[in-house]
C-alpha positions, 0 to 999 in steps of 0.5 A: 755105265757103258756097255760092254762090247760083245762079239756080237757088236764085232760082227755086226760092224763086219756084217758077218756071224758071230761064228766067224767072229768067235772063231777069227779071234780064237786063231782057228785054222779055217778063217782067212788070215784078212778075216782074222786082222779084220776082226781083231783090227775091229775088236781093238777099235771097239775096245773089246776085251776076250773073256779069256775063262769062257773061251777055254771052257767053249774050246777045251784049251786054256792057251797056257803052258807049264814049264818045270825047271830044276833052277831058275838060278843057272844061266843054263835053264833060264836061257832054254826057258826065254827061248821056250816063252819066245815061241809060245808068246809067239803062238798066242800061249802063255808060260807058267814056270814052277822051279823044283830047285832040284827036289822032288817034292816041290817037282811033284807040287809043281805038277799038281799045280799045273794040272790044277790049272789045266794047262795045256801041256807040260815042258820040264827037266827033271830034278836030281832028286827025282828017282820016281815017275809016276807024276810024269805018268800022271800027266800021260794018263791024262793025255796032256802034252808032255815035253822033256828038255836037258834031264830026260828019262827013256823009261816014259817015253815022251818027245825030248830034246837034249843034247849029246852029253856024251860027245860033249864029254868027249870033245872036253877030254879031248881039247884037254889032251890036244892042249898038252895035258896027260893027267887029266882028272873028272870031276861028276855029281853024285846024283847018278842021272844020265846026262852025267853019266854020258859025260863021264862016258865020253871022258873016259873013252876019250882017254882010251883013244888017245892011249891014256889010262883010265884010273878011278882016283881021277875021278872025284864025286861032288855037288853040282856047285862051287864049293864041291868044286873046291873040295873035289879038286883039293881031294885031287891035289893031295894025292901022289901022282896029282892031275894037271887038267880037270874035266868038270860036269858043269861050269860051276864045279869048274870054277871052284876049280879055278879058285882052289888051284889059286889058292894053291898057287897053281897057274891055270892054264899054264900048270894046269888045265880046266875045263868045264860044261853049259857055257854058263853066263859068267864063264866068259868073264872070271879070271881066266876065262872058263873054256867050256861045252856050249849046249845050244840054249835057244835051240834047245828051247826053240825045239822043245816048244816046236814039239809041242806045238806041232803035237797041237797042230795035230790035234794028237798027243805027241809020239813017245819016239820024237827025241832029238839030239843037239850036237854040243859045241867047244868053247876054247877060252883062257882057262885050257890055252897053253902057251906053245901048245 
């Protein structure tokens, strides 16, 4: 049988100390990078393969990072995500990612889950069903990096990274109100989380600078889903008085929208406007095409990985204060261009 290369076979074809050896392929900041290609162009011509356990248990780190997500199904969280994989794959870490599919339970399993593994930190959005925190608390207690993308929550005081919520409900009422349309209705989630919240914010306050009324029968609650779109928006249809453009919390309830004004009848964008929030994958291509805000995936996901990874660098926990907020982006397509308008 042939022997297995050691680090010690690595050093010796260097002629350096196997100290030097261990610490070049372990990336540590105080090896030259011509000594760090050396060894690993040494290491690879020997066939040497790292012993991935001991080396976590010899630095405490198992270069591993666990990424919680509410549903790899939407477009939204799957891009934020490839963008997050993309810089720690870069950095010599490797993304384990858990779906939650938006319950709380499963999101607290997750974590536990992570934590079992002793990953070496957490990035995560936060399930609509999550009303409870003490999980995340957990993961403080423990002093592991924790990061939180999109679904944030003030009260846990960790390194953030989301968008403008509010401002992005603004420019949607607002584009709405440019193209013409004066009735416009809301349609929100049930769950009362923040980012839907700010949304609903920024539509009404943007109906009052532009002198239209706020009236609460425009505004109807639902899923975060196709169908609630549909009922929502035959809810709003069946009332005296009916809107003539609808602000949608995100994309999919906007294309139940769009479905639902075609099954009436009802000419999209002629008649009526629609528009909705996260540029999700297929808004480009349904028929008309979904006018939407974009929430900047890839920085989102570039940002919340530079959080973590400057909180290592540092050698500390990352500090609660770091939140940072991205400007949300119109994207004017079919859905809202009036003719004339």
């Amino acid at each position: 049988m042939k022997k297995k290369t050691t680090i010690h076979d690595i050093a010796k074809e260097l002629k350096t100390n196997i100290s030097t050896v261990s610490r070049a392929l372990n990336d540590h900041p105080a090896i030259s990078t011509i000594t760090k290609e050396a060894v690993k162009e040494m290491a690879q011509k020997l066939n040497y393969r790292q012993n991935k356990i001991a080396s976590s248990l010899r630095s405490g780190r198992t270069h591993t990072i666990g990424v919680i997500i509410p549903s790899a199904e939407l477009h939204f969280f799957g891009s934020v995500v490839h963008a997050i994989e993309q810089a720690m794959n870069r950095n010599g870490y490797t993304v384990l990612l858990y779906q939650s599919n938006e319950s709380f339970e499963q999101e607290v399993k997750g974590i536990e889950t992570f934590l079992q593994l002793h990953v070496d930190g957490i990035i995560a959005s936060i399930a609509l069903g999550t009303k409870d925190f003490d999980h995340f608390k957990e993961i403080k207690k423990r002093n592991i990096p924790l990061i939180l993308f999109d679904r944030t929550n003030d009260t846990l005081e960790v390194p953030s990274v989301f968008i403008d919520d509010y401002k992005g409900g603004y420019i949607a009422t607002e584009h709405l109100i440019r193209q013409g349309y004066h009735r416009i209705a809301h349609i929100n989630s049930r769950q009362q989380i923040k980012i839907f919240n700010d949304r609903l914010r920024g539509y009404r306050d943007a109906l009052s600078d532009y002198g239209l009324p706020y009236e609460e029968r425009l505004v109807e609650f639902g899923d975060v889903s196709i169908e609630s779109g549909k009922i929502c928006t035959e809810k709003l249809l069946s009332q005296s008085g009916r809107p003539d453009a609808i602000f949608a919390v995100e994309d999919f309830t906007a294309m139940g929208a769009i479905q639902q004004l075609k099954t009436r009848g009802i000419a999209v964008p002629a008649e009526f406007g629609v528009i909705g929030f996260a540029n999700e994958g297929f808004s480009p291509y349904i028929t008309p095409s979904l006018s939407t805000i974009d929430q900047q995936t890839r920085i989102m996901g570039k940002t919340a990985a530079g959080l973590f990874l400057d909180s290592i660098g540092k050698g500390e926990e990352p500090v609660g204060t770091s939140q940072i907020v991205l400007d949300p982006v119109l994207v004017v397509r079919e859905s809202t261009g009036r003719q004339g308008v």
